[in-house]
DRENDO-1510 file (C-alpha; in Angstrom, 1 decimal, always signed):
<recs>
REC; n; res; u; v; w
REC; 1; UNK; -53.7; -37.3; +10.3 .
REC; 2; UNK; -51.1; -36.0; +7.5 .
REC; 3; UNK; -51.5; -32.6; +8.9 .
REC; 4; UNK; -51.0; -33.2; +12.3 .
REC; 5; UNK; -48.1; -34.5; +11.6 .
REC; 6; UNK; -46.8; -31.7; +9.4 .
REC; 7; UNK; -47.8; -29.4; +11.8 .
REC; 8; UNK; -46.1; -31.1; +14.6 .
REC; 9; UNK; -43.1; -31.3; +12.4 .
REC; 10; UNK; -43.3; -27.5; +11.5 .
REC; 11; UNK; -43.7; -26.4; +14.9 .
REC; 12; UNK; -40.6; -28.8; +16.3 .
REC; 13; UNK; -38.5; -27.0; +13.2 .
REC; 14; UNK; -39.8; -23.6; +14.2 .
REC; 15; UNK; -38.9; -24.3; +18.2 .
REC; 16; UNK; -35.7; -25.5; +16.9 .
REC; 17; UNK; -34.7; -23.0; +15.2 .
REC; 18; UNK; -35.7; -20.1; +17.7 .
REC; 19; UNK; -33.6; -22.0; +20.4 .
REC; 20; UNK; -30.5; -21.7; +17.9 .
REC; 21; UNK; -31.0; -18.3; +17.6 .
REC; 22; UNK; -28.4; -15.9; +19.8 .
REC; 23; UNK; -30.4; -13.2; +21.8 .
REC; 24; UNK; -29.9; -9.5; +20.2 .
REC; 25; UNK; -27.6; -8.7; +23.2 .
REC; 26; UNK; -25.3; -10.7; +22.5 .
REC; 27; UNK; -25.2; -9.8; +18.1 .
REC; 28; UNK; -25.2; -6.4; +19.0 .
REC; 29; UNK; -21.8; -7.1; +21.6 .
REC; 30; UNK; -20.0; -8.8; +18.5 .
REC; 31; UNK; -21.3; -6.3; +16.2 .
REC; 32; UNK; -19.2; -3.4; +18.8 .
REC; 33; UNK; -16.2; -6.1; +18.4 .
REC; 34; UNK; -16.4; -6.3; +14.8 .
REC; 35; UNK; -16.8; -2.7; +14.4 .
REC; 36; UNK; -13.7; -2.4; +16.8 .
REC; 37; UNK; -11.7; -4.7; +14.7 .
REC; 38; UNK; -12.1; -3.4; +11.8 .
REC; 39; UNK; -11.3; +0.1; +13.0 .
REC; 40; UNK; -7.8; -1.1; +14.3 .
REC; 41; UNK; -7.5; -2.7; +10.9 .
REC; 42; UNK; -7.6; +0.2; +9.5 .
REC; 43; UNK; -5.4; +2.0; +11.4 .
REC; 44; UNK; -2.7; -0.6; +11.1 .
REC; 45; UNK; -3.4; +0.2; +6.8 .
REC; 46; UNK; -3.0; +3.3; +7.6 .
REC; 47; UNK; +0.1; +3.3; +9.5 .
REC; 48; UNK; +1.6; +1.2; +6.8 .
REC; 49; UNK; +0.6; +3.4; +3.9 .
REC; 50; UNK; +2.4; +6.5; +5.6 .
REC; 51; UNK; +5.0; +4.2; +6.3 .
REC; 52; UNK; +5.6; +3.3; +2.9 .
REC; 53; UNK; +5.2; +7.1; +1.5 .
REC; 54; UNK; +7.8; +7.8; +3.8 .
REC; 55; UNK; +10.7; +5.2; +2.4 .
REC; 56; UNK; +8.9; +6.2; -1.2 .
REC; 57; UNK; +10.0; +9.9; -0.2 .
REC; 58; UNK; +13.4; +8.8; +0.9 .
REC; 59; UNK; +14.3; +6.8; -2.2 .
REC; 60; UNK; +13.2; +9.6; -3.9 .
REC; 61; UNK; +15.2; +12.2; -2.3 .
REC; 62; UNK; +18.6; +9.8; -2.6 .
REC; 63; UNK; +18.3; +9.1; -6.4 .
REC; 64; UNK; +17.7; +12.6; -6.7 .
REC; 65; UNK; +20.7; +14.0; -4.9 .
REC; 66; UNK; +22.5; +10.6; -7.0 .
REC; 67; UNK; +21.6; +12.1; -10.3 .
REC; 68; UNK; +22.7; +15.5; -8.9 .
REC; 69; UNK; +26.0; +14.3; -8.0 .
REC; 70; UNK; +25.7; +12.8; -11.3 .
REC; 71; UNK; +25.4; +15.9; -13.5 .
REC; 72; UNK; +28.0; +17.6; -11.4 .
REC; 73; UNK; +30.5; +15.0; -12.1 .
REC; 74; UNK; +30.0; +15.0; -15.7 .
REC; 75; UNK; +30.2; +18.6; -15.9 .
REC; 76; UNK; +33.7; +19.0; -14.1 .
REC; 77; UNK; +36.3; +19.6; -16.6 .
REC; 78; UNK; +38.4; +16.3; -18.3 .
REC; 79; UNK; +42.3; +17.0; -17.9 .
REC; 80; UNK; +43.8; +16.7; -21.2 .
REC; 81; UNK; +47.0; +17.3; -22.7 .
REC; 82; UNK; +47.1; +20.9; -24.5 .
REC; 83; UNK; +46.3; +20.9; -28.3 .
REC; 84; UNK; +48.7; +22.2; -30.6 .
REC; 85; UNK; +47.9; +23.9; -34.0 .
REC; 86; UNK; +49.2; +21.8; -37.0 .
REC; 87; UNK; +51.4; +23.3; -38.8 .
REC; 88; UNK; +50.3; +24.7; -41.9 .
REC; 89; UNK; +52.0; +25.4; -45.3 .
REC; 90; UNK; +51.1; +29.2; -46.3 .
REC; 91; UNK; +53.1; +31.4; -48.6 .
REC; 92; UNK; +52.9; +35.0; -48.9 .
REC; 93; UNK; +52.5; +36.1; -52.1 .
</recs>
């Protein structure tokens, strides 16, 4: 009697089960939309990185041409006032 029962019980799990199952059809559908997904989510990364390496470029380029301007300015010349020897004590002898 015990393993009627189990069987019956086994079986009704098994059946229940299978019915919960989704046909391959439709797993291989979301798999395509998953796949799909994914690829536009890369594309969007990918668009974002070059994105990025573009305003990275940028920045780069305008400190450059900063420390250029930079240099430049601290090369140009200082107006000052003209120096004048000290007079010096010297005898001929």
């Amino acid at each position: 009697m015990q393993k009627t029962v189990a069987y019956a019980f086994m079986l009704a799990a098994t059946l229940g089960l299978a019915a919960c199952d989704k046909p391959s059809e439709d797993t291989r559908e979301d798999a395509r939309e998953a796949q799909s997904e994914a690829q536009e989510s890369m594309n969007d990364a990918t668009e974002q990185s070059n994105e990025a390496a573009k305003l990275e470029a940028e920045a780069a380029r305008e400190r450059a041409e900063e420390n250029r301007e930079e240099a430049e300015e601290a090369n140009e010349p200082v107006p000052t006032a003209p120096i004048t020897p000290a007079p010096t004590n010297q005898t001929n002898q």
